[in-house]
N, C-alpha and C positions, 0 to 999 in steps of 0.2 A: 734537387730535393723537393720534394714534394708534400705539403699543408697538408694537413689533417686536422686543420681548424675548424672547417665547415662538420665532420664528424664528431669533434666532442662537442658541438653545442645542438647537434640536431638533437630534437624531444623523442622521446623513444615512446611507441607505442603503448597505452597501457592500456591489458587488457578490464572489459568491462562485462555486469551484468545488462541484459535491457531487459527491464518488465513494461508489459503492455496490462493495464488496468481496465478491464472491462464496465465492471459494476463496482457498483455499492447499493447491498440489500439492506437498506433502514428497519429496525427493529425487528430483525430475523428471529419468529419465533422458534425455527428449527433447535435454534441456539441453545434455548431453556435459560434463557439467565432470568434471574428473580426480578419481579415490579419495580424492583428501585435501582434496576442498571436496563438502562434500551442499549442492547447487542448489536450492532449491523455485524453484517459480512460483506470483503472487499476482494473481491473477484479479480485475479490476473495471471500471465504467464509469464515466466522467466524463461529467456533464452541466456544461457551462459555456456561458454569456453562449446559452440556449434550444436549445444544438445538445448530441445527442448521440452519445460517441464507445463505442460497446458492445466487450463482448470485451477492454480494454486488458489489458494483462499487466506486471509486472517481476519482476524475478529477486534470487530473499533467497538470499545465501550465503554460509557460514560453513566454519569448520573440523571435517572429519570426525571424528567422538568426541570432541571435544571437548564443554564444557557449553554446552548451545545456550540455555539460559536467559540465561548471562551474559555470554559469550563476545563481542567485535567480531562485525557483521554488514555485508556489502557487499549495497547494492541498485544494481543495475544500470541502465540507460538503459531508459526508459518505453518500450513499445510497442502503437502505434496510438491514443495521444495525439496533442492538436493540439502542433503544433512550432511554435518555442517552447514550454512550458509557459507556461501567463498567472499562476504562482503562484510564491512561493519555493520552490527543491527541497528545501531542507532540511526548510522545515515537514512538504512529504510525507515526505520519509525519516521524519521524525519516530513519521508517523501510520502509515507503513509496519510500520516497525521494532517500532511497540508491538501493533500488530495481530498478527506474524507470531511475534512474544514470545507471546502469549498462549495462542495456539493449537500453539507447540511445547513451552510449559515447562513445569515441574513439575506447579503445577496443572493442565492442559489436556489437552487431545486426543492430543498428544505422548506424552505418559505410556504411552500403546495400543503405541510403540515396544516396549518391554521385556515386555509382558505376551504380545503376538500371537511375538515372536521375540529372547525374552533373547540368545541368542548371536551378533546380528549385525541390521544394518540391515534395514529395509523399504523396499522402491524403487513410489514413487509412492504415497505413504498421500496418500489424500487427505481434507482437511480442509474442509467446507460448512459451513463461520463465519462468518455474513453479520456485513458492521458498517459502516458508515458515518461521512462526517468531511463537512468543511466547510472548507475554503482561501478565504480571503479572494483576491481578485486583484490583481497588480500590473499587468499590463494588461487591460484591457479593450477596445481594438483586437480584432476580430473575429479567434481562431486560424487558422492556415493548415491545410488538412488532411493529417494524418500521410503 
């Protein structure tokens, strides 16, 4: 008789998203958000379930002068993702949020705000911080395209 022990404890595969994170456009005027919200945009591709969706985008926005290190941050609706997402949005806001933290705060790229123009904002710094994440999926039903 023959164990099939080893087969109910093996971990089964779970399929996942990967996004690859190009940029982050610091106060992307494209945007139009009003003086008292600085808009970036956060440039990446999702590859999910072998298809890929290039170029996606969403939109990091916070309150103007305020501390962008610690401050609430709203991200916006995904664009040129498959619709539905096949993932939790929070997890991405998650991996959004901590991305777009890194690259505006203290330690970071950000910092170049105050050195390039103590007296006032820079419109469009842009930020080429490659970083990558992993989302597990909640469907796996093939996406619709955006």
């Amino acid at each position: 008789m023959a164990s099939n022990a080893m087969s109910r404890h093996t971990p089964l595969a779970v399929a996942s998203a990967h996004i690859q994170i190009h940029c982050c456009v610091q106060d992307d005027e494209s945007l139009g958000a009003p003086d008292t919200r600085m808009a970036s945009r956060v440039v990446f591709d999702v590859v999910v379930l072998g298809r890929t969706y290039p170029s996606c985008w969403v939109e990091v926005s916070q309150s103007a002068g305020g501390d962008y290190a610690t401050e609430p941050i709203d991200i916006g609706p995904l664009v040129g993702c498959p619709n539905p997402v096949p993932w939790k949005p929070q997890d991405f806001a998650h991996e959004i949020e901590r991305y777009y933290r890194s690259v505006i705060g203290p330690h970071a790229t950000g910092v170049w705000r105050s050195l390039l123009n103590p007296g006032g904002p820079i419109r469009s710094l842009r930020h080429a911080s490659r970083h990558w994440f992993e989302l597990p999926l909640t469907d796996t039903s093939q996406p619709r395209t955006p």
